[in-house]
ZAMARGU-4260 file (C-alpha; in steps of 0.2 Angstrom, whole numbers, plus 5000, padded with zeros to 4 digits):
<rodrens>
0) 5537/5444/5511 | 5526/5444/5497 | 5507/5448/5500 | 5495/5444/5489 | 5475/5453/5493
5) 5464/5443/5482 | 5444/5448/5481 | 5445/5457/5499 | 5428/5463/5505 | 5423/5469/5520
10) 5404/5473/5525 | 5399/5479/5543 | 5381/5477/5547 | 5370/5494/5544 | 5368/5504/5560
15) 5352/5508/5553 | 5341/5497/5561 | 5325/5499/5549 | 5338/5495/5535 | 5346/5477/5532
20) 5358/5484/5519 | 5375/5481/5523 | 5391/5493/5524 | 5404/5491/5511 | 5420/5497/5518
25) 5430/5485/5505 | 5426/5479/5490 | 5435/5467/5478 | 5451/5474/5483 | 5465/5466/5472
30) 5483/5468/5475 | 5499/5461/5476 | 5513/5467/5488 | 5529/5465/5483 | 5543/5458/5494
35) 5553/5471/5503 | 5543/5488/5495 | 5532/5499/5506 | 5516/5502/5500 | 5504/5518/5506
40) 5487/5514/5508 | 5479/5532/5505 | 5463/5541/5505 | 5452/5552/5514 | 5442/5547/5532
45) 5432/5531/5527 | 5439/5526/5512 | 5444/5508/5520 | 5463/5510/5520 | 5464/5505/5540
50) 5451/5491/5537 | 5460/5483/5526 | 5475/5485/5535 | 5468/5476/5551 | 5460/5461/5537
55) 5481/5459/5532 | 5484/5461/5552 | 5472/5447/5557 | 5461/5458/5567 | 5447/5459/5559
60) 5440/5445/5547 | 5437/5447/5529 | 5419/5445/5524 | 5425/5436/5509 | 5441/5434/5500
65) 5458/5428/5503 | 5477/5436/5512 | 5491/5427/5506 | 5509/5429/5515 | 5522/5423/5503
70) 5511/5406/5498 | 5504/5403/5515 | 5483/5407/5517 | 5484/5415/5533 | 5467/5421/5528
75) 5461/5412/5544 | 5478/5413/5555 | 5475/5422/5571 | 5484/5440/5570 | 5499/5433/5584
80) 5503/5417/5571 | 5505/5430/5556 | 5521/5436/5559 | 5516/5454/5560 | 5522/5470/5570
85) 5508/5484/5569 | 5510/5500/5578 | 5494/5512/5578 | 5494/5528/5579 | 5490/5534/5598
90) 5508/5524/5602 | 5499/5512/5614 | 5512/5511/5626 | 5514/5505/5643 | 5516/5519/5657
95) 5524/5509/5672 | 5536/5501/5660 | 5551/5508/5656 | 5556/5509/5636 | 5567/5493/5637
100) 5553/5483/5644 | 5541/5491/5632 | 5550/5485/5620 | 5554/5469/5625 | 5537/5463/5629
105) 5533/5454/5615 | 5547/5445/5618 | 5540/5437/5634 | 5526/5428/5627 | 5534/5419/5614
110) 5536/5400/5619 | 5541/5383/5612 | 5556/5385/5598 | 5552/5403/5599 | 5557/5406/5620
115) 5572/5417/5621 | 5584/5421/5635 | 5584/5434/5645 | 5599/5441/5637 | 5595/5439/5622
120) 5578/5447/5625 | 5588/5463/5631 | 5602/5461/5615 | 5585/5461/5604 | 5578/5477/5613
125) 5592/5486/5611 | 5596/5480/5593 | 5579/5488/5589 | 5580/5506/5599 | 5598/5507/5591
130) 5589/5506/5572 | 5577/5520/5578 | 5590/5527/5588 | 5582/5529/5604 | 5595/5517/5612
135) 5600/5531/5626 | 5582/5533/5632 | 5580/5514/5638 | 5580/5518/5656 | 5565/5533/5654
140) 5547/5531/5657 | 5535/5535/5641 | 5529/5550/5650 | 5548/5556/5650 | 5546/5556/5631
145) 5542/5567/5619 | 5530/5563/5604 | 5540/5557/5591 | 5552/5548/5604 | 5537/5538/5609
150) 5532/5534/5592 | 5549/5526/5589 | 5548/5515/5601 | 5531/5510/5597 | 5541/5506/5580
155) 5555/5496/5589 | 5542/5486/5598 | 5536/5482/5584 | 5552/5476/5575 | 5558/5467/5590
160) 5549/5451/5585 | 5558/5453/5569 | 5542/5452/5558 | 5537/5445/5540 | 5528/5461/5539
165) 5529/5479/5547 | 5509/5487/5548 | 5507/5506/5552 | 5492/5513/5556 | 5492/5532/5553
170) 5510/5531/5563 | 5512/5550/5562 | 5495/5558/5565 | 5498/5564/5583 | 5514/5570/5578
175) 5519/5591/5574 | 5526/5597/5556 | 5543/5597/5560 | 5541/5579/5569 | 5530/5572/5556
180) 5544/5575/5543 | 5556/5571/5553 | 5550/5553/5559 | 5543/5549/5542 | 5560/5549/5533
185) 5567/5538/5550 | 5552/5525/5544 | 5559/5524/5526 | 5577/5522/5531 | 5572/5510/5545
190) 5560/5501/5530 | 5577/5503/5518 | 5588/5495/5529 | 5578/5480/5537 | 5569/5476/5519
195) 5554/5472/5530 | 5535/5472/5516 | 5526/5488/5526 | 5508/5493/5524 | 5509/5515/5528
200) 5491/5517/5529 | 5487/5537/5529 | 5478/5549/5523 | 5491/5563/5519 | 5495/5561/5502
205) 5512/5573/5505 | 5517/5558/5516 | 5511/5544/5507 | 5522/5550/5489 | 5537/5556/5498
210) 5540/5537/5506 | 5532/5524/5497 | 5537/5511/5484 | 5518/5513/5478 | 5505/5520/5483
215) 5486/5515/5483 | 5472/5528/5482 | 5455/5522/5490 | 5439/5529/5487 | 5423/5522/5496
220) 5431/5507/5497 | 5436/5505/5481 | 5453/5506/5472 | 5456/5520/5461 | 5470/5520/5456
225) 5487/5511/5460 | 5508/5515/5454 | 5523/5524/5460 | 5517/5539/5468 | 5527/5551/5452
230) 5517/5542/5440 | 5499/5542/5448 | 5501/5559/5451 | 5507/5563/5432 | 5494/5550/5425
235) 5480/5552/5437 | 5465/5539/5432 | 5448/5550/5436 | 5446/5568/5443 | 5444/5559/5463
240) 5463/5554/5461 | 5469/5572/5451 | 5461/5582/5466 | 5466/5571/5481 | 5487/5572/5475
245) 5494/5588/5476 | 5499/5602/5485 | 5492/5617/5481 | 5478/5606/5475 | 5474/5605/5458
250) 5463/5620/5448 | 5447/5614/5441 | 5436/5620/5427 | 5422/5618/5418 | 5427/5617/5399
255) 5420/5611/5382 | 5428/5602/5370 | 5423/5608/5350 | 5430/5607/5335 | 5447/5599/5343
260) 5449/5614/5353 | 5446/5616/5372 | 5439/5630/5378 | 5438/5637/5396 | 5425/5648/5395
265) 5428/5659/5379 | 5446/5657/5380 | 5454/5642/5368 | 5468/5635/5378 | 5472/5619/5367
270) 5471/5612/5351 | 5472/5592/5352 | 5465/5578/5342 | 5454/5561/5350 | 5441/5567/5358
275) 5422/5572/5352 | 5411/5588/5357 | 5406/5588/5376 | 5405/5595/5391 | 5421/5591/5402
280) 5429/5592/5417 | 5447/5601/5417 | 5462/5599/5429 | 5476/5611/5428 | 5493/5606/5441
285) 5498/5624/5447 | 5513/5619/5440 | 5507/5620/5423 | 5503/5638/5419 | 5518/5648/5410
290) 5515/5667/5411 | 5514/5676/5394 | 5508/5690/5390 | 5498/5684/5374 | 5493/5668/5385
295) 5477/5658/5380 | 5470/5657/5398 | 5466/5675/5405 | 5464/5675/5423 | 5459/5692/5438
300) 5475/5693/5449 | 5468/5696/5467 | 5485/5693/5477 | 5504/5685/5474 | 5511/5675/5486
305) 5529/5674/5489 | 5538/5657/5492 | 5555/5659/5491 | 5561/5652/5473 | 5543/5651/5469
310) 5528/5662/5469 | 5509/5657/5470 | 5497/5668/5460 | 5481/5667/5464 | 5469/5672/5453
315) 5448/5669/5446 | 5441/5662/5433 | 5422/5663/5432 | 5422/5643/5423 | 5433/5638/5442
320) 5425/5627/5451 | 5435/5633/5464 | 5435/5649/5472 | 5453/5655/5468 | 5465/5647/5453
325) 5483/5645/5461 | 5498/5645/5449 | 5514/5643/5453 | 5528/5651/5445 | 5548/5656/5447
330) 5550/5669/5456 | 5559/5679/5444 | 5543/5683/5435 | 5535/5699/5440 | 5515/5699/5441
335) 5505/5715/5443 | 5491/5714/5453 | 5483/5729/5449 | 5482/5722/5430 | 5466/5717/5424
340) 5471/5699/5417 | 5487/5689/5421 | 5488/5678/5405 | 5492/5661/5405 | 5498/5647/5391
345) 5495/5628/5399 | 5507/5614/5399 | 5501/5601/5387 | 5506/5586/5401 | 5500/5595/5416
350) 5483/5599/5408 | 5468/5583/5410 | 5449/5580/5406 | 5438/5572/5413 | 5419/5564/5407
355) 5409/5580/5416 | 5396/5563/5423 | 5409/5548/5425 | 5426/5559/5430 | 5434/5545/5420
360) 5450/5553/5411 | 5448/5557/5394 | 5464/5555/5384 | 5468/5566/5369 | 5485/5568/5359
365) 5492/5587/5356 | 5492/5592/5339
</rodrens>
């Protein structure tokens, strides 16, 4: 099922009550889901990402703007004519039901066409905690469970209406590291294999690039930037997207741009063509440093950090916005610490500027 977002917006009234200014959470959100992908809606706390999940849900009501399922406006459709299966993320279950009736619930308020049997209510329950494989727990109490067991049957509940389109709501928040990796790759199988349009709406970018389709970074209720998560995070549109992908998180300086050079500090790092004198904003990946010993970049080495294959050197720079710079190398190269300078040369794809007032990217070509 197709979805089509066309000119969303979404104003709350101001809680102030000596202001009549409204509270933008969406604004002129334009998209188009296609059939069968899953889709993360990322960003940080207050971005809009769950608000404009719950406008596609049917629970809340778009100020203006219109939702599209396929070619149906189910702008104004009320949320249990949509066709929808939406699991939040505190699981929402019901504690004197067992998990087959928790999952068949839904099932016994459909009516008209839509009634079912009760067998076929039960073949559909279990149909659905087979595909989340929780088909042996039918007979336990929620309170038997443990977290992640819980959120898969929120999920089956979910799928056992067999919806146009699966809506998750921070599904894996609640969740511990080992459980949250776990059950996120059991949503993208589940997604694979049913070929069900899913809305992941988070705000752990880890999560959001290792199972989407495409991802959609949100920013004060505005888009920034939308693609498959390797390219947004190679080709990122403004600094706001460059520092929200990535783990470590990208290392920012400030730089100057002269001549065709760019410079951190006093130390000339690149030579590329496009681009006039300024101030600027500059984004390393910690990927991108390659350690040399006649390297443009000098850096103070305070402490490596061993990774396995890799290790993460962290360093200063007095142009770093950030306390430490983090590199990441293979762990076959050997830093000494007790060096005044570890040298760096940058790779020319893993290096970016930004407009130091916009944070708008600034493309350039390597010379």
């Amino acid at each position: 099922m197709k979805i089509v977002l066309q000119n969303l917006t979404k104003a709350f009234p101001s809680r102030n009550k000596k202001s009549n200014e409204e509270v933008i959470a969406v604004n002129n959100f334009n998209f188009e889901i296609p059939d069968g992908k899953l889709i993360g809606l990322l960003g940080p706390s207050g971005c809009g990402k769950s608000t404009t999940l719950y406008m596609i849900s049917g629970l809340q009501k778009p100020t203006s703007g219109r939702i599209f399922f396929g070619d149906d406006d189910v702008t104004e459709l009320s949320t249990e004519n949509r066709g929808i299966g939406l699991v939040f993320q505190n699981y929402a279950l019901y504690p004197h039901m067992t998990v087959k009736q928790n999952i068949m619930f839904p099932l016994q308020n459909l009516k008209g066409e839509d009634k079912l049997t009760k067998e076929q209510m039960l073949e559909r329950a279990y149909q659905a905690a087979k595909l989340v494989q929780i088909e042996q727990l039918l007979d336990r109490k929620p309170s038997e469970l443990s977290g992640g067991q819980q959120q898969r049957v929120a999920i089956a509940r979910a799928l056992v209406k067999m919806p146009r389109v699966l809506l998750l709501d921070e599904p894996l928040s609640n969740l511990d590291a080992r459980l949250r990796l776990q059950t996120r790759e059991e949503i993208r199988r589940i997604q694979q294999e049913t070929k069900i349009t899913t809305v992941f709406v988070t705000h752990d970018q880890e999560e959001a690039m290792s199972i989407s389709d495409m991802i959609v970074v949100m920013k004060a209720g505005i888009v920034q930037q939308i693609g498959k998560p390797q390219d947004v995070y190679d080709d990122p549109a403004n600094l706001f997207v460059a520092k929200f992908l990535g783990t470590p998180p990208i290392n920012v300086f400030d730089g100057q741009v002269k001549d065709g050079k760019l410079y951190i500090g006093s130390d000339e790092v690149l030579e590329f063509s496009g681009v006039a004198d300024q101030a600027v904003t500059v984004g390393i990946r910690p990927e991108g440093f390659v350690l040399s010993e006649n390297g443009a970049l000098k850096c103070k080495p305070v402490n490596v950090e061993v990774m396995g294959r890799d290790v993460s050197v962290v360093a200063t720079h007095d142009a770093s916005q950030n306390p430490f710079v983090r590199s990441i190398i293979d762990a076959d190269n050997k830093v000494d610490t007790g060096s005044e300078y570890v040298r760096y040369n940058i790779k020319p794809h893993k290096i970016f500027i930004f407009n130091k007032e916009t944070e708008e990217r600034i493309y350039f070509e390597v010379k």
